[in-house]
MIFISE-218244 format. One record per residue (C-alpha): x, y, z; residue number from 1. Coordinates in pm, whole numbers, plus 50000, padded with zeros to 5 digits. Each point is the difference from the previous one (the first is absolute). Layout:
// residues N
+-------+-------+-------+-----+
|     x |     y |     z |   i |
+-------+-------+-------+-----+
|     X |     Y |     Z | NUM |
...
+-------+-------+-------+-----+
// end
This chain:
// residues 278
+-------+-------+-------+-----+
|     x |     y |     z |   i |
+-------+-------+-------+-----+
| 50000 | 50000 | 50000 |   1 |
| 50117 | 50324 | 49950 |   2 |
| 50070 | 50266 | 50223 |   3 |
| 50046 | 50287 | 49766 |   4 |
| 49784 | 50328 | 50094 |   5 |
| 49941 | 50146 | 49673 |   6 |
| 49808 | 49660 | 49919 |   7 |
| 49855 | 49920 | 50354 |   8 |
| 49868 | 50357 | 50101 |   9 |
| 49766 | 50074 | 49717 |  10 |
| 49794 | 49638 | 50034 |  11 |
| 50035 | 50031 | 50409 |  12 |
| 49835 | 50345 | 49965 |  13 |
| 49735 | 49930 | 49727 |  14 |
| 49903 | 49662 | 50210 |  15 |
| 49955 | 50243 | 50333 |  16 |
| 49761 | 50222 | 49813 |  17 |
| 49774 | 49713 | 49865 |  18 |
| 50060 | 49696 | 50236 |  19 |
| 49794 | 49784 | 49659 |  20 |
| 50356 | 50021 | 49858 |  21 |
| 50103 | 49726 | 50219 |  22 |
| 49823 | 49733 | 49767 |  23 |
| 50273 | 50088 | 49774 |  24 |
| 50289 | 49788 | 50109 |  25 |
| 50280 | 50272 | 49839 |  26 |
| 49859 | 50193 | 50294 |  27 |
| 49980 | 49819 | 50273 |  28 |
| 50393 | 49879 | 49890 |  29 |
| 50111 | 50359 | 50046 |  30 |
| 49844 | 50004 | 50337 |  31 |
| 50183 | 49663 | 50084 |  32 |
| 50310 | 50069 | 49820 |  33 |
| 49987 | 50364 | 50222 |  34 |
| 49961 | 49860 | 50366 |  35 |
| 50300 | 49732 | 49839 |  36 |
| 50220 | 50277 | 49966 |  37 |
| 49909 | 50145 | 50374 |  38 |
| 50098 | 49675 | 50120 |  39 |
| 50337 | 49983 | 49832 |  40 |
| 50074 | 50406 | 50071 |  41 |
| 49953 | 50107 | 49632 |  42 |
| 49737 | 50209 | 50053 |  43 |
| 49886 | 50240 | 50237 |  44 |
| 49709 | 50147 | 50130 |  45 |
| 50229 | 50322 | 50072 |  46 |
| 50369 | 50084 | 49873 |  47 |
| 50206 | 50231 | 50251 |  48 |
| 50147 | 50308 | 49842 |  49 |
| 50284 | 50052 | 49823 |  50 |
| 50195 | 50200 | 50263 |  51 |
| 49945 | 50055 | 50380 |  52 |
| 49682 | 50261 | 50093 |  53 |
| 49837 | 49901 | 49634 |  54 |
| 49641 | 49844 | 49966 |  55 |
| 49905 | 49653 | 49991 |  56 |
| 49809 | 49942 | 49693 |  57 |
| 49679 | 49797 | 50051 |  58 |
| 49929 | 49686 | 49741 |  59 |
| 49609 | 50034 | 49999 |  60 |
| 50007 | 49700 | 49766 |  61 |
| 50128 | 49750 | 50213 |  62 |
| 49826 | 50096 | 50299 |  63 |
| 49671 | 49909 | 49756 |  64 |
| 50147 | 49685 | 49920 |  65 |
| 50034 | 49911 | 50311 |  66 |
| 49633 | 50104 | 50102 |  67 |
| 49922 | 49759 | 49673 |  68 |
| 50181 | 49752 | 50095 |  69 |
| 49789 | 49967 | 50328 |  70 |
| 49698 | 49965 | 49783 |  71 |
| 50099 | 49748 | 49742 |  72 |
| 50157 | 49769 | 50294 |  73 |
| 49790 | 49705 | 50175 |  74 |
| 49996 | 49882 | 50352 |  75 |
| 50238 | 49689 | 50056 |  76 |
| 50112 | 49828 | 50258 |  77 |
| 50384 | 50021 | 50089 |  78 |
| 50202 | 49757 | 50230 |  79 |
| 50308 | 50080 | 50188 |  80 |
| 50131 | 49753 | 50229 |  81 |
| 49747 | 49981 | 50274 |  82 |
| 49827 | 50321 | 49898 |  83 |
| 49709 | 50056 | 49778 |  84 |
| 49928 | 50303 | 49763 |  85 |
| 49687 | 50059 | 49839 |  86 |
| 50044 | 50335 | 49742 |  87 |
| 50044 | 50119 | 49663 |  88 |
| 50346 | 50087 | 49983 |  89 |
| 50276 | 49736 | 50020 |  90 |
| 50308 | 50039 | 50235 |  91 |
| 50317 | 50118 | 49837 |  92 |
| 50250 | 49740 | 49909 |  93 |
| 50338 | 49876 | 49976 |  94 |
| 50145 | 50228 | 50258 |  95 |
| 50299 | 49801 | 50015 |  96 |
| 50108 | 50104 | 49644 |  97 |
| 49945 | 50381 | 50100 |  98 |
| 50197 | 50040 | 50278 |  99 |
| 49696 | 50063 | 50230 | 100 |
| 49979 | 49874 | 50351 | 101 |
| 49644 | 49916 | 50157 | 102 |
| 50000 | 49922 | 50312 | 103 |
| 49637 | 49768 | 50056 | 104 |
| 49752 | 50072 | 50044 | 105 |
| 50065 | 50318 | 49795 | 106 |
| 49787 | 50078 | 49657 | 107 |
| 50095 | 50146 | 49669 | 108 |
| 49716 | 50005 | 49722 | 109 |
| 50104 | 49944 | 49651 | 110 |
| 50020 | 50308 | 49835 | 111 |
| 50212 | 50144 | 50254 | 112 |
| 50390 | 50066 | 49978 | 113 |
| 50293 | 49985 | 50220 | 114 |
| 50341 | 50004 | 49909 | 115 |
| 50246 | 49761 | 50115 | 116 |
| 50124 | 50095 | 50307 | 117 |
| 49644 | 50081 | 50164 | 118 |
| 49875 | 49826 | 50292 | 119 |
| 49666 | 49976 | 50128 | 120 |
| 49938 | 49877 | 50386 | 121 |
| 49671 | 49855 | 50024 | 122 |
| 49832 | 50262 | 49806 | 123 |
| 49800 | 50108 | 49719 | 124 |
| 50112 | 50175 | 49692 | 125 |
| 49678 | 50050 | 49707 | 126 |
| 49959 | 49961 | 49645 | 127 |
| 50151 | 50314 | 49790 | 128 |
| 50245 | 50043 | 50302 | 129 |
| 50374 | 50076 | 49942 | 130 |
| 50275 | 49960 | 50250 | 131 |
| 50358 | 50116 | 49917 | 132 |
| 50307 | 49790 | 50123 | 133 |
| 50108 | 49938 | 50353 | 134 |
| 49632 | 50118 | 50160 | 135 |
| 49876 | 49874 | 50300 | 136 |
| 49621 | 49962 | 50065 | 137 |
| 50002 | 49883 | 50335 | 138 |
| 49729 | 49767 | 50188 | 139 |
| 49629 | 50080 | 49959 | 140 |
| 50126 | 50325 | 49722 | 141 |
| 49754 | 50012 | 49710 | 142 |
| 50101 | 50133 | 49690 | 143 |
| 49685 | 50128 | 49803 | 144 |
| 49890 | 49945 | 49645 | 145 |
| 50263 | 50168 | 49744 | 146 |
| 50177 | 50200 | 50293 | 147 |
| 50358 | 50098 | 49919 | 148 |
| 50249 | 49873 | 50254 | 149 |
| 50369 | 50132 | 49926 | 150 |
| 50358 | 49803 | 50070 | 151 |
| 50142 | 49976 | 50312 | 152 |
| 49629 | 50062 | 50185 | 153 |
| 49903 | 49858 | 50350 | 154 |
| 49651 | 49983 | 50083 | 155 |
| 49996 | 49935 | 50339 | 156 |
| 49768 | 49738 | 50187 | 157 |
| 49619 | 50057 | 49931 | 158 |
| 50057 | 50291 | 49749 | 159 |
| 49659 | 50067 | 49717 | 160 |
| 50097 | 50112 | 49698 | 161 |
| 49681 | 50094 | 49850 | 162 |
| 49912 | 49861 | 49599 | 163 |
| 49857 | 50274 | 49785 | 164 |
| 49829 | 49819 | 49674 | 165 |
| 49694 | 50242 | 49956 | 166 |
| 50019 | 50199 | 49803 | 167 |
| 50303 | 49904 | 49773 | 168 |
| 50149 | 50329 | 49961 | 169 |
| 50031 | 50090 | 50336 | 170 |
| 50372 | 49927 | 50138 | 171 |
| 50076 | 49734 | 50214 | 172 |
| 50156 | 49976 | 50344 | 173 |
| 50342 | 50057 | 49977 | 174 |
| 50297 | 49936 | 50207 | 175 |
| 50341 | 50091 | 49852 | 176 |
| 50333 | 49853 | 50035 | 177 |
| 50146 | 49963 | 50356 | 178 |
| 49709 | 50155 | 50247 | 179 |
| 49952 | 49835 | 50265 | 180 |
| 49614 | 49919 | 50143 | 181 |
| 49988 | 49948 | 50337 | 182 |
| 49739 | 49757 | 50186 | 183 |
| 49652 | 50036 | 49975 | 184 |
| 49990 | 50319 | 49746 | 185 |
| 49727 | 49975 | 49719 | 186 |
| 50100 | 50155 | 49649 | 187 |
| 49679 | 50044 | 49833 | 188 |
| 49808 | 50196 | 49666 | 189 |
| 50297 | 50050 | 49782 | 190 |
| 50230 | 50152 | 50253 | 191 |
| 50346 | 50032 | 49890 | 192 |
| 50300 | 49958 | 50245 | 193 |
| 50328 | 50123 | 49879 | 194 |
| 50321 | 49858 | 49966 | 195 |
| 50180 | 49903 | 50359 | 196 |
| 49726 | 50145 | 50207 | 197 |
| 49908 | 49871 | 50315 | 198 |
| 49673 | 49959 | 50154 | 199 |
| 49960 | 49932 | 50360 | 200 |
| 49763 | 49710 | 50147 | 201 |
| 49633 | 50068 | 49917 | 202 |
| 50063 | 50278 | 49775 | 203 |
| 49654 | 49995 | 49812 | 204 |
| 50011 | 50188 | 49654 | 205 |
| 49708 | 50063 | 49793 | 206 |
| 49934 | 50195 | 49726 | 207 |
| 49839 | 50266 | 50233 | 208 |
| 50241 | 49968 | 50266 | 209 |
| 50165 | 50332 | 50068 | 210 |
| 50379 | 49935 | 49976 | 211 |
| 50129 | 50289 | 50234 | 212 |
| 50374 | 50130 | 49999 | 213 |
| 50073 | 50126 | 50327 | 214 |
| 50368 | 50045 | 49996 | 215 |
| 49983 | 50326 | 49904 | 216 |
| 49892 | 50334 | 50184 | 217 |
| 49652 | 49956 | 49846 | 218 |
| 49804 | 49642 | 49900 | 219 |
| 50019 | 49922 | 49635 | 220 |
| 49750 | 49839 | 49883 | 221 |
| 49862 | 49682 | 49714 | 222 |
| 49818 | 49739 | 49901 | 223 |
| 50094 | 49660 | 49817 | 224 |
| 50390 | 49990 | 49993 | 225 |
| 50210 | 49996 | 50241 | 226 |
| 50377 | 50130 | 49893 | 227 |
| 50307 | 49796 | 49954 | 228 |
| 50237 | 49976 | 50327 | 229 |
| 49711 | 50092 | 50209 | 230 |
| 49977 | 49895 | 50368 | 231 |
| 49569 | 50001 | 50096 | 232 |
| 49843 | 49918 | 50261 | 233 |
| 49640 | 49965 | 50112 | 234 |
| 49811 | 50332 | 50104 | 235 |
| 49722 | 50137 | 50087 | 236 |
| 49787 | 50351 | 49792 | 237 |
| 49745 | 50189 | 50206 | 238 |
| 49672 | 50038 | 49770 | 239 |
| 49683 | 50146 | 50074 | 240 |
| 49708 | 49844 | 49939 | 241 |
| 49598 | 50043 | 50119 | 242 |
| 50032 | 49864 | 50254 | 243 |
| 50291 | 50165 | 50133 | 244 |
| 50411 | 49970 | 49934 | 245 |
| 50172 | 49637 | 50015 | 246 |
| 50329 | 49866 | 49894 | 247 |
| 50070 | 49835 | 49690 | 248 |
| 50243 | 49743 | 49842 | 249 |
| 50353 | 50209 | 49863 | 250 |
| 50290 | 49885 | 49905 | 251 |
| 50318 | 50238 | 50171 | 252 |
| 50333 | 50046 | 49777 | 253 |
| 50244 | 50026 | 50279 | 254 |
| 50325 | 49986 | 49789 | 255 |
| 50203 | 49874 | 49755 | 256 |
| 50228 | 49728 | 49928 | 257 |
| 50398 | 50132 | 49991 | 258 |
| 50073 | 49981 | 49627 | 259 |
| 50419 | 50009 | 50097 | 260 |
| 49961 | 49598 | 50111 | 261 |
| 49878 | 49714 | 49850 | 262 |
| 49643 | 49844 | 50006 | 263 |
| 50047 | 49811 | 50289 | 264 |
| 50141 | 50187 | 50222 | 265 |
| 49790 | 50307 | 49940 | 266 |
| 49707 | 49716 | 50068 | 267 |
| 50143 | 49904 | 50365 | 268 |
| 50115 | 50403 | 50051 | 269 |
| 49629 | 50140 | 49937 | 270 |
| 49863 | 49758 | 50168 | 271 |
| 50211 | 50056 | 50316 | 272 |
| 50005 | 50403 | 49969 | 273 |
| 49636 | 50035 | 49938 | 274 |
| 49887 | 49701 | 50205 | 275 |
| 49767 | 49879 | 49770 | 276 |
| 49838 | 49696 | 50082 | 277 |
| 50015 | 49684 | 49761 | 278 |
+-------+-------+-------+-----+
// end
């Protein structure tokens, strides 16, 4: 089966907009031959920039295939061992040949890529899902539907990292090379954390969440990115509402990372200078 966009894109798109298409086996090939090439890294549903601070650029197409690929699948039973499955998507195979350690009882869906090097604790990583080389997604961390995890990543025990598959254009969760998520923090709604930031334990980012900058003589403040080399904690915004004025969810930039030393020890030194908690 191919994997080459100029050919895949146009019947993935056209079969979206009239799901009848399907009956046509040229389409539902392309929608096959698309969630193929997730599985083996050649295509994704995002590609990062070109250089550091650029945009991702969202691949509307293959988020549809996957959302296709949902429909034209059947129920089936799946044995593992001792355990039972009972879905539509099969498990990912031949993990040996990639490189990828899995420790049981973690899950991978087919249609979801990790380079070698990876290692999932007993986990879950989603269909459309890509995880760069030498990541870490620790016990009970979820890694959503076509989320973007980096090299060199550690999600940290019990970590969500949200899917976003509806609608296709809208960007992804992203986590960039070499942050570091600490336990219990939830990434969700196409958030985007940049490269070798650090979020402290149960750090909860939405789309809405205000993302305040308060190392500076006033508080900065955004929504749905948090920069690269950032230190954040969890916080608390005063808002008023009818019924009177209560505190709601923030996340706190406290610092930055010291770009003179290497990744790892600017990891252990934020940690230890701004006491965040992992």
């Amino acid at each position: 089966m191919t994997t080459d966009v100029d050919t895949l894109a146009p019947l993935v798109e056209a079969a979206y907009r009239d799901r009848s298409k399907l009956d046509d086996q040229r389409y539902r090939d392309a929608v096959e031959a698309t969630i193929a090439g997730l599985d083996r890294g050649q295509v994704r549903v995002a590609d990062p920039p070109a250089e550091d601070g650029g945009e991702w650029t969202v691949n509307a197409w293959v988020k549809e295939a996957v959302l296709l690929y949902f429909g034209m699948r059947q129920m089936e039973r799946m044995e593992v061992g001792p355990f039972e499955f009972h879905d539509k998507i099969p498990l990912k195979r031949d993990l040996p040949q990639a490189g990828v350690r899995v420790v049981p009882p973690g899950t991978v869906r087919y249609g979801a890529y990790m380079e070698k090097g990876t290692v999932l604790m007993p986990g879950y990583v989603n269909i459309g899902a890509w995880v760069g080389a030498g990541t870490m997604v620790d016990t009970w961390a979820t890694v959503g539907s076509c989320a973007q995890i980096g090299r060199g990543v550690h999600l940290s025990g019990g970590v969500g990292i949200g899917g976003v598959l509806e609608p296709p254009g809208a960007r992804p969760v992203i986590i960039e090379d070499g942050a570091f998520v600490g336990s219990r923090a939830v990434v969700v709604e196409g958030v985007r954390v940049g490269r070798e930031a650090v979020l402290g334990a149960n750090v909860v980012l939405t789309s809405s969440t205000k993302i305040i900058d308060v190392t500076g003589d006033v508080p900065v403040e955004t929504t749905g990115q948090v920069p690269p080399r950032a230190v954040v904690i969890p916080g608390v915004r005063m808002k008023t509402f009818p019924a009177g004025s209560f505190g709601v969810p923030a996340a706190l930039i406290i610092g930055r990372r010291n770009s003179s030393t290497d990744r790892k020890v600017t990891l252990e030194q934020a940690l230890r200078d701004y006491g965040v908690s992992v």
